[in-house]
FIVEX-588422 format. One record per residue: z, y, x of N, C-alpha, C in turn. Coordinates in steps of 0.1 Angstrom, whole numbers, padded with zeros to 4 digits, always signed. Example, Ala and Ser with C-alpha at 12.3 -4.5 7.8 and 13.67 -1.06 7.14 Angstrom:
<bapas>
+0078-0057+0132+0078-0045+0123+0078-0033+0132 +0071-0022+0128+0071-0011+0137+0079+0000+0129 
</bapas>
This chain:
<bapas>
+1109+0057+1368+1122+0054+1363+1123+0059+1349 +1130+0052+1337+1132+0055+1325+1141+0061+1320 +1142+0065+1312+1154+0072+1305+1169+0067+1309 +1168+0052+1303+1179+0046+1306+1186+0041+1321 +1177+0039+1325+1179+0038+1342+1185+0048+1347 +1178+0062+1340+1189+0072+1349+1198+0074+1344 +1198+0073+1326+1212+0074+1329+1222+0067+1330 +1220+0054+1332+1231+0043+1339+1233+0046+1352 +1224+0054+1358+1228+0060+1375+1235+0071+1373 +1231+0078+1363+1244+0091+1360+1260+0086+1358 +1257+0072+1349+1274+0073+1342+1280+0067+1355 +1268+0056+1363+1278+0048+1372+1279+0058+1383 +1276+0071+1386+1281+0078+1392+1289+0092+1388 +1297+0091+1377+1308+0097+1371+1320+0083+1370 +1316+0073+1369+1325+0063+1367+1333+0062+1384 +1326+0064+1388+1328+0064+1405+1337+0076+1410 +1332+0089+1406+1340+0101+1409+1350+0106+1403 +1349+0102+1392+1363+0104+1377+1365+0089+1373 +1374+0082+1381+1376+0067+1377+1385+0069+1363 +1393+0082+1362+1400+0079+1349+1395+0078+1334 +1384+0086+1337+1373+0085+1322+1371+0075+1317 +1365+0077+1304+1361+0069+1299+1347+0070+1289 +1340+0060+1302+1320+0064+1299+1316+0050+1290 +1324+0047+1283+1317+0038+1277+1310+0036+1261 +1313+0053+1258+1309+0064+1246+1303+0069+1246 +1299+0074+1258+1293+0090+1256+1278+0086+1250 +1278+0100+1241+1271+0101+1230+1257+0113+1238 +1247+0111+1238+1236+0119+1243+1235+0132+1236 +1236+0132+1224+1236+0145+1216+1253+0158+1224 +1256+0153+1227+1272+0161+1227+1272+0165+1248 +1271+0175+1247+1273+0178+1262+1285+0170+1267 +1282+0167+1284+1293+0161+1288+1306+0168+1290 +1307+0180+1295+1317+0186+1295+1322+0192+1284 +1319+0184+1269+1326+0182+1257+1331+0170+1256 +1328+0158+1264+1333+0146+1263+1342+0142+1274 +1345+0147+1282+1348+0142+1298+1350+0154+1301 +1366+0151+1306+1370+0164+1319+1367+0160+1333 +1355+0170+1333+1346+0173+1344+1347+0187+1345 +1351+0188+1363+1349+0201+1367+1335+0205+1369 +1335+0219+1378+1325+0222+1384+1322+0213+1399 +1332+0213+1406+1332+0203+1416+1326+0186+1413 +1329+0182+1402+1330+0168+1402+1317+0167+1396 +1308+0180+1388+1295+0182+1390+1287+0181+1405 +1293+0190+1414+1286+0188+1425+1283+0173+1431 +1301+0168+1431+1298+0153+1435+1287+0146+1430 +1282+0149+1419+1275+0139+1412+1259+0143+1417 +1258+0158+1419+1246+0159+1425+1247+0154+1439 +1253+0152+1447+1255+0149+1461+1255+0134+1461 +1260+0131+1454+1258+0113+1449+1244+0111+1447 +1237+0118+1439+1224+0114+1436+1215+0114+1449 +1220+0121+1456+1209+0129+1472+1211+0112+1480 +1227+0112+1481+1229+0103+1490+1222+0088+1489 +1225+0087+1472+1224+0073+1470+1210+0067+1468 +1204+0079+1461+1190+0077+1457+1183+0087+1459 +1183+0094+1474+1179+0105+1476+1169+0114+1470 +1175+0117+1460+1165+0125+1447+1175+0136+1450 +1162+0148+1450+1172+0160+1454+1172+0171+1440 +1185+0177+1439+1182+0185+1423+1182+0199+1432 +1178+0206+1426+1171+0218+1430+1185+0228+1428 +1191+0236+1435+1202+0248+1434+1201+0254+1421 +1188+0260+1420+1192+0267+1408+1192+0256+1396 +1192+0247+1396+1191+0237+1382+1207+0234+1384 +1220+0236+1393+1230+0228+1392+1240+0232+1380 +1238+0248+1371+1242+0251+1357+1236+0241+1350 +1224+0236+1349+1220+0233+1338+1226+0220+1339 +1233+0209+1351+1239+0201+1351+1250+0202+1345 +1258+0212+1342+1272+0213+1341+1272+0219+1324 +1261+0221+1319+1262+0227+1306+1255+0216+1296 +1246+0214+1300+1233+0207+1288+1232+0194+1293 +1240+0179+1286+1236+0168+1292+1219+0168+1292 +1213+0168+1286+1198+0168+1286+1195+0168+1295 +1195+0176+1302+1190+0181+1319+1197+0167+1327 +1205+0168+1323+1215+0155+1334+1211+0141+1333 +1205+0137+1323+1200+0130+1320+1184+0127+1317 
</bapas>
């Protein structure tokens, strides 16, 4: 899978859990939770999303680096 693939599985799984957002900007350089009010929870959904939908599992201790560094998230 490529760069872009995942992150079109990322946004359409923030688009899903934060329907009020707006993902049709977000810029790769700029962390998400500088662009998007995302909690820590609505982090988790998104890893729980990923297990369920595409059962790709993220590892516990990686779920900071979800919530801090889009890089990792992407």
């Amino acid at each position: 899978m490529d760069y872009q693939s995942i992150r079109q599985i990322i946004i359409d799984i923030i688009s899903d859990i934060a329907v009020d957002e707006d993902v049709s900007n977000l810029d790769d350089n700029i962390k998400l939770r500088e662009q998007l009010d995302l909690d820590s929870m609505d982090f988790l959904d998104i890893v729980m999303e990923l297990k369920k939908r595409y059962k790709i599992e993220v590892p516990t201790e990686d779920y900071m680096n979800l919530a801090t560094d889009n890089e990792k998230l992407y």
